[in-house]
C-alpha positions as CSV (number, residue, x, y, z in Angstrom):
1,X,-8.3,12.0,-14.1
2,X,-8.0,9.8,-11.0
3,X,-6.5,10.6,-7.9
4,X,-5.1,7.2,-7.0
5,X,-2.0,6.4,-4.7
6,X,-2.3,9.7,-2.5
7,X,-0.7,7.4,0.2
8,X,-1.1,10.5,2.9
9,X,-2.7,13.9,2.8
10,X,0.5,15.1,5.0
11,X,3.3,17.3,3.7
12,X,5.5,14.1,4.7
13,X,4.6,12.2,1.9
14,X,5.0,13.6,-1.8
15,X,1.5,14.2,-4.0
16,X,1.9,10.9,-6.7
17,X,1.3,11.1,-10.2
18,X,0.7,7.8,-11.2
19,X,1.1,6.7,-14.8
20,X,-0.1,3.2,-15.7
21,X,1.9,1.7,-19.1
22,X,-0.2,-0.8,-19.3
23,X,1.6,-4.1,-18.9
24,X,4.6,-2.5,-21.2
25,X,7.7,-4.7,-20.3
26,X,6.2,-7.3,-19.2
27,X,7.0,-10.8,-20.7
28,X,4.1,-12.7,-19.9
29,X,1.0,-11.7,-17.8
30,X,0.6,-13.2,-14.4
31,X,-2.6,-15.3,-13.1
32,X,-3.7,-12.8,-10.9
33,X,-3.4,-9.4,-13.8
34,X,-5.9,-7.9,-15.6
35,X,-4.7,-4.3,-16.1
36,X,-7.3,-2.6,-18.0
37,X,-10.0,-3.8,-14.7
38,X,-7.2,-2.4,-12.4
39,X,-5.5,0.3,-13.9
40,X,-8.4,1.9,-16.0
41,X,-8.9,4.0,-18.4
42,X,-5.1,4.4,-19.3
43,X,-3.9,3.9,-23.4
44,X,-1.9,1.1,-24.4
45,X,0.7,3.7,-24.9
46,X,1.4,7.2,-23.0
47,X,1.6,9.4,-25.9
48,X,3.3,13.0,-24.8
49,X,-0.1,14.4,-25.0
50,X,-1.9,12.2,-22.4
51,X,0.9,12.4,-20.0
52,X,1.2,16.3,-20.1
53,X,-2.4,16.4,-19.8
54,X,-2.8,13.7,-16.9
55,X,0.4,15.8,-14.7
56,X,-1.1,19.6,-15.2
57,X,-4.4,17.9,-14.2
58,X,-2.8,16.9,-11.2
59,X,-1.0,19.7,-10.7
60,X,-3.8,21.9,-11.0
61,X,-5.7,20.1,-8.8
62,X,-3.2,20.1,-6.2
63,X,-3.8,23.1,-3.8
64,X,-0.7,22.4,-1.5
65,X,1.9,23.9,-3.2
66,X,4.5,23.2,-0.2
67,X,3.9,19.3,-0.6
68,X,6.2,17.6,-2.8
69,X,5.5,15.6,-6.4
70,X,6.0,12.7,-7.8
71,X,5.5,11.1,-11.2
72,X,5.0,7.3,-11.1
73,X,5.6,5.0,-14.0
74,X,3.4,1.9,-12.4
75,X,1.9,-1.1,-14.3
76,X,4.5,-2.7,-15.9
77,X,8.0,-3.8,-15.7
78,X,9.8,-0.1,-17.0
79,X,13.1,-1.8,-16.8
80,X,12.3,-4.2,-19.1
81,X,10.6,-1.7,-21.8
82,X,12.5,-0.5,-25.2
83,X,15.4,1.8,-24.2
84,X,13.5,4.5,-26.3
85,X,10.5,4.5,-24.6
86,X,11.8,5.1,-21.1
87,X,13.7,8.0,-22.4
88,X,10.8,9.5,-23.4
89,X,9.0,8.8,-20.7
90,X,11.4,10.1,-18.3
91,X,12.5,12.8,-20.4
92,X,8.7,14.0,-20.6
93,X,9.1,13.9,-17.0
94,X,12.2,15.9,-16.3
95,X,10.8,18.7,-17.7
96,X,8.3,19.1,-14.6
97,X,11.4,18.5,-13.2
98,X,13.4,21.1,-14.4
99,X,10.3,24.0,-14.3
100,X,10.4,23.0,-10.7
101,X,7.3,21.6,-10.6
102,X,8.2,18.1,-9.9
103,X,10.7,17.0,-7.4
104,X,11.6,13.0,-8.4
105,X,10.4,10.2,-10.2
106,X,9.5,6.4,-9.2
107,X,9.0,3.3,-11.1
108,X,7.9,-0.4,-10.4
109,X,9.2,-3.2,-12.0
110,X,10.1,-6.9,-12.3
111,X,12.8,-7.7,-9.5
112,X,14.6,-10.0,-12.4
113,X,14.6,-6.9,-14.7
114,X,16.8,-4.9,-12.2
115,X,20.9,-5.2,-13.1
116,X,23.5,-2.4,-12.5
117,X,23.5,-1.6,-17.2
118,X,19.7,-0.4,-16.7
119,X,20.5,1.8,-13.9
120,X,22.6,4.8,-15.2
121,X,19.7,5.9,-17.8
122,X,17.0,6.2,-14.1
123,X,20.0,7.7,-12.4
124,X,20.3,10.4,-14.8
125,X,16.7,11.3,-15.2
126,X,16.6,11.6,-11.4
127,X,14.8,8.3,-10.5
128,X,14.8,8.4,-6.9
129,X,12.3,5.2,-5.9
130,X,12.3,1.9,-7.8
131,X,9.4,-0.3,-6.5
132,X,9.6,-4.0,-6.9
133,X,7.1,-6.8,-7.6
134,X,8.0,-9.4,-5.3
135,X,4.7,-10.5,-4.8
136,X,5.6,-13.8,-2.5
137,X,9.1,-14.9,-1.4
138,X,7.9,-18.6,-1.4
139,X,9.1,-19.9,-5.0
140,X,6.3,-22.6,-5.3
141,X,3.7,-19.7,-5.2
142,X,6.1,-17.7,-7.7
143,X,6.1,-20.5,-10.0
144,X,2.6,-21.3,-9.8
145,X,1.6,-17.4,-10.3
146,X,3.9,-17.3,-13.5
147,X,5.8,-15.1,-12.2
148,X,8.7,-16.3,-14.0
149,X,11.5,-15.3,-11.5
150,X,12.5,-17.0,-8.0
151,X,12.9,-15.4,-4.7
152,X,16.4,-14.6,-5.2
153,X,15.9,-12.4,-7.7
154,X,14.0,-10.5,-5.2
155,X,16.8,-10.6,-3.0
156,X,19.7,-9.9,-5.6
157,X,17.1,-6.5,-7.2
158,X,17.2,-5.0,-3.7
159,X,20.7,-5.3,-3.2
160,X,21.7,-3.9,-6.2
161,X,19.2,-0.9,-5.3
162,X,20.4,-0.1,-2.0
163,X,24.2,-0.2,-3.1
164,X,23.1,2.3,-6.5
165,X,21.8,4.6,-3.6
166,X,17.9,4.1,-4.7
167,X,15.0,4.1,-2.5
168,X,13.4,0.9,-2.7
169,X,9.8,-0.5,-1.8
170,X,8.1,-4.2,-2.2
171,X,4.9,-5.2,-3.2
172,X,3.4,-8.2,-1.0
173,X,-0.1,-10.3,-2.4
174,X,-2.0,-12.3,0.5
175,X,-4.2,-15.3,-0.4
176,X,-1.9,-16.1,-3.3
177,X,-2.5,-19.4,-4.8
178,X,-0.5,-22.3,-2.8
179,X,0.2,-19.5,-0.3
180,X,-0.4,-20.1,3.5
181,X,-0.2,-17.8,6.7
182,X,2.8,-19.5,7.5
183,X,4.2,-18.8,3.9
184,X,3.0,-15.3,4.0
185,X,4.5,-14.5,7.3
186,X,7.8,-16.0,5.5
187,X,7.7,-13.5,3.2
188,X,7.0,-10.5,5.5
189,X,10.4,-12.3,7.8
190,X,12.5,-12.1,4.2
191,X,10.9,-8.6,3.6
192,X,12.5,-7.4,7.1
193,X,15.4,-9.1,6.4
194,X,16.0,-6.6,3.1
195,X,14.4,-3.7,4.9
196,X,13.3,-1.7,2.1
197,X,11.6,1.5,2.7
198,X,8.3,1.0,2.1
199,X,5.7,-2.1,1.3
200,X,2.8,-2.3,-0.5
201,X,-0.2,-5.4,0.4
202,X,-2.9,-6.6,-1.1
203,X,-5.0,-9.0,-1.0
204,X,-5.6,-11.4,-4.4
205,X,-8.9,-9.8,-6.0
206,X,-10.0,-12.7,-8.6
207,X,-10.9,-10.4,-11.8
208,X,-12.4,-11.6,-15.2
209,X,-10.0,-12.3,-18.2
210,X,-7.7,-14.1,-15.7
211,X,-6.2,-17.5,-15.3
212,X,-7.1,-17.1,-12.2
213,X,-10.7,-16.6,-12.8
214,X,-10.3,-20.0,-14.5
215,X,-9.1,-22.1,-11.6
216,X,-11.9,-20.0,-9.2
217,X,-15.0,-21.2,-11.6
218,X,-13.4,-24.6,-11.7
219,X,-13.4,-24.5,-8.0
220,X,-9.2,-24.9,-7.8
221,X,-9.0,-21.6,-5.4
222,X,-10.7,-20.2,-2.6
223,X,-10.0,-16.3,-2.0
224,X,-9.9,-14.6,1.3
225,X,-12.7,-13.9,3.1
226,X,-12.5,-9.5,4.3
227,X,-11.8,-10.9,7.7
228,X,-9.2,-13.0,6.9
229,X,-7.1,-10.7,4.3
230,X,-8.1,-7.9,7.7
231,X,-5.6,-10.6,9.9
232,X,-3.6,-10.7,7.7
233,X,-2.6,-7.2,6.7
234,X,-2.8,-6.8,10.1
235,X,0.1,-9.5,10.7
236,X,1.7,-7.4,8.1
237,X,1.5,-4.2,9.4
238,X,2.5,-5.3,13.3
239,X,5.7,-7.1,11.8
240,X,6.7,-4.2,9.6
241,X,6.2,-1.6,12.4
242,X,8.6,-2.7,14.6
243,X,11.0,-3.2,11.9
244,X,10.7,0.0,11.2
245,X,9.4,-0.5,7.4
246,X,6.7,1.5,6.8
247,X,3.7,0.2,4.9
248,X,2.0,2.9,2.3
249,X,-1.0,0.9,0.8
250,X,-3.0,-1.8,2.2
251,X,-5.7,-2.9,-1.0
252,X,-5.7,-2.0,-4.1
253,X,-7.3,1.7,-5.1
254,X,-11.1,1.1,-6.3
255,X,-11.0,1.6,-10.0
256,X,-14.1,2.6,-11.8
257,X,-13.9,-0.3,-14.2
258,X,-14.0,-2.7,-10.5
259,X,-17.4,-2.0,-10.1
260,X,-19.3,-3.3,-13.4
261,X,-20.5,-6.3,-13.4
262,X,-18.7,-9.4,-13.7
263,X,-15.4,-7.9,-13.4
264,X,-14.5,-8.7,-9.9
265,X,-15.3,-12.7,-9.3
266,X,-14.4,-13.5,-5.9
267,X,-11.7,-11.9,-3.3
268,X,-11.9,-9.4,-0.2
269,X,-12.3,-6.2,-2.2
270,X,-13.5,-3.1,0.0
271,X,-13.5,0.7,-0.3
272,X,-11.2,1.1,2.9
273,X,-9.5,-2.2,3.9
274,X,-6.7,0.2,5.1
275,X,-8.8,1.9,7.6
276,X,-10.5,-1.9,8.7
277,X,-7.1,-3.0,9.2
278,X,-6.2,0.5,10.8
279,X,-9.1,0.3,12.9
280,X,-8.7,-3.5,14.3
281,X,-4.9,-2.2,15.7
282,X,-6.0,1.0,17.0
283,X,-8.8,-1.7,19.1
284,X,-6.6,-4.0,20.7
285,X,-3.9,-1.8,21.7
286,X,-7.0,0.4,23.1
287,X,-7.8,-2.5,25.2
288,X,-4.5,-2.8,26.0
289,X,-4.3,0.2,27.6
290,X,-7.4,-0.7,29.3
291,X,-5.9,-3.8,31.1
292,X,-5.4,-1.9,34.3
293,X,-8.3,0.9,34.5
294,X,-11.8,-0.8,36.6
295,X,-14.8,-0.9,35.3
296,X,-16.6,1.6,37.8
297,X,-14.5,4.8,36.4
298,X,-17.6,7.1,35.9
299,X,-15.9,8.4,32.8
300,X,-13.1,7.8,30.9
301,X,-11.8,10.4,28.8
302,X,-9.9,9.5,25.5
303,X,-7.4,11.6,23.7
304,X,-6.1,11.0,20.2
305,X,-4.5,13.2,17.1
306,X,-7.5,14.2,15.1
307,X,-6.2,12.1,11.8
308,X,-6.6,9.2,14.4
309,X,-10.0,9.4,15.6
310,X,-11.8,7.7,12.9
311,X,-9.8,5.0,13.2
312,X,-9.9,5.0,17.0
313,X,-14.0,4.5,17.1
314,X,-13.9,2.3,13.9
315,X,-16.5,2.0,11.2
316,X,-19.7,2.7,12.5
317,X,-18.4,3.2,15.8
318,X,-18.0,-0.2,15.9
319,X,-14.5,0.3,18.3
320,X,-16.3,2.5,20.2
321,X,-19.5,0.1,20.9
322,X,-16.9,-3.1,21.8
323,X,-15.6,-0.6,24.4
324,X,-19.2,0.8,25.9
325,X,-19.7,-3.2,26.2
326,X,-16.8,-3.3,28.5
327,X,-17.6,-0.4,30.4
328,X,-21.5,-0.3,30.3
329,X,-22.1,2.5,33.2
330,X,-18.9,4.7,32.0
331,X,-19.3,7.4,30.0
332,X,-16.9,7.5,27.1
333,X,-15.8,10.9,25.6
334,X,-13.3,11.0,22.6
335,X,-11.7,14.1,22.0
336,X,-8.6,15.2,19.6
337,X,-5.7,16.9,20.9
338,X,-3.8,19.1,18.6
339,X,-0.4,18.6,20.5
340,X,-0.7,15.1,20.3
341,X,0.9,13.2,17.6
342,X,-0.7,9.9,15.4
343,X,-0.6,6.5,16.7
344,X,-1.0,8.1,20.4
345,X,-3.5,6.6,22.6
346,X,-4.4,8.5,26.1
347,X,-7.1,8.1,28.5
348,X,-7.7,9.8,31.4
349,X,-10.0,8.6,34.5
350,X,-12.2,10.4,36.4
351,X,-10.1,9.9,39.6
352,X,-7.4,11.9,38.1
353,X,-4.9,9.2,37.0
354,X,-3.9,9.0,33.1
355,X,-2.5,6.6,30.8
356,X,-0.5,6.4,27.6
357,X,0.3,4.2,24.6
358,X,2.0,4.6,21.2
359,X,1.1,2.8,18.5
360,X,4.3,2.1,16.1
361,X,3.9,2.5,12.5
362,X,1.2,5.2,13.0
363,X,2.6,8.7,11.0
């Protein structure tokens, strides 16, 4: 079993379930897919006795019982598979549902296979989230990932959504082919313009058994360097904030099958790209704060939610280090506060004054 998709360890967010179908739906595979590299170790097709066994594992495993649950039907279009299936599937489902042990049920699927006839069947099995592939709101980079649907269907999905009463979420790709920073922050603009409830971003991973493996070896694309798909996540995440559209995965979660050889070509694939990204905000709008404190405090004393320290000093310290630079004969103390809440920033000089900033977005 693989506990993927957590999103948060608090009480806020519900434990996920997540149930890959393996492409099921889906009418042609895009450039960028290779399911069985990303997914894992998941069967063509959920039999009853797979998915019991993969939601008591969880369940088992869970050892907050106050936290909410929720199954997730995730690598393939589920609108678009046979009627029958998603009954069972759901049905399968609602029986957690029923014994109380399961609160809702979420899906992803195509935005073009979202129309108001395939939305009583979800309502009725108590389908709460529907998550949407948009991918890239720039139609050339659509067409060219064979995507097979235009930005407007991405529009028209999440309209339909919001006026069914769903909860609805987006899934964004940086470093798509023919994308560019200026067509990426396009999409985040359109993005804030539907205001789902939460996004999804990753960065394009180039994985074998792709077409897009085919124009990398030929030399037709260039991925992202780490730093770069960093920026830009981190474009993401500022944008999103202060629209009030929470982001709930940066990166894709590290399969098994990602780390033998000759799977992943090319691409900014890391462990924690979240945290980097996490990291690099919680840095500037540290130095931010720093703007009006002199370099000859004796110390400065830093106070933070204790979920936020990590990021606050950065991998390796590295935050931490930058900061020492800037105040080389200060000493530096980093403490948590249990009264504080995340995305808080205070520091407090040695001459009694104190400072405060709130990062948005941070929960």
């Amino acid at each position: 079993m693989k506990k993927t998709d957590h999103e948060s360890k608090t009480n806020r967010n519900p434990l996920i379930i997540p149930i890959f179908i393996m492409n099921s739906g889906c009418p042609h595979r895009c450039i960028f897919c290779n399911q069985k590299i990303t997914a894992g170790n998941f069967p063509p097709k959920i039999t009853k006795e797979f998915f019991e066994s993969e939601v008591k594992s969880y369940l088992a495993w869970n050892k907050d019982k106050s936290r909410k649950v929720e199954i997730a039907f995730y690598g393939g279009s589920f609108t678009g598979v046979d009627p029958v299936y998603q009954e069972e599937l759901l049905s399968w489902t609602y029986f957690f549902i029923q014994k109380g042990l399961v609160n809702s049920i979420r899906i992803s699927t195509r935005p073009d296979y979202i129309s108001a006839d395939k939305l009583p069947l979800l309502k009725k099995y108590n389908v709460t989230t529907i998550e949407i592939g948009a991918q890239s709101f720039v139609d050339e980079v659509l067409q060219f990932a064979q995507r097979g649907h235009s930005a407007d269907s991405i529009v028209k999905a999440v309209t339909i959504l919001k006026h069914n009463g769903f909860r609805t979420g987006l899934h964004l790709m940086a470093g798509l082919p023919k994308d560019t920073k200026e067509g990426f922050i396009y999409s985040l603009n359109k993005t804030i313009e539907l205001k789902p409830d939460t996004v999804r971003i990753h960065p394009v991973i180039v994985f074998s058994g792709t077409v897009l493996a085919e124009e990398f070896l030929k030399g037709k694309y260039k991925s992202l360097k780490l730093s770069d798909a960093v920026e830009l996540c981190r474009l993401a995440w500022e944008k999103l904030s202060a629209a009030d559209i929470r982001i709930i995965r940066m990166g894709l979660h590290l399969t098994n099958e990602m780390g033998e050889n000759g799977t992943v070509l090319a691409g900014p694939i890391h462990p924690a790209l979240g945290s980097l990204v996490l990291s690099s905000i919680f840095y500037d709008h540290t130095i931010n704060l720093l703007e009006n404190i002199f370099q000859d405090n004796k110390e400065l004393r830093f106070g933070l939610a204790e979920r936020d320290l990590s990021n606050f000093r950065g991998l390796n310290n590295m935050n931490l280090s930058a900061i020492k630079k800037l105040y080389p004969c200060t000493n530096l103390i980093v403490e948590s506060n249990i009264n504080q809440k995340r995305g808080v920033i205070s520091v407090a000089t040695d001459s009694g004054k104190s400072f405060t900033l709130t990062i948005p977005g941070i929960i």
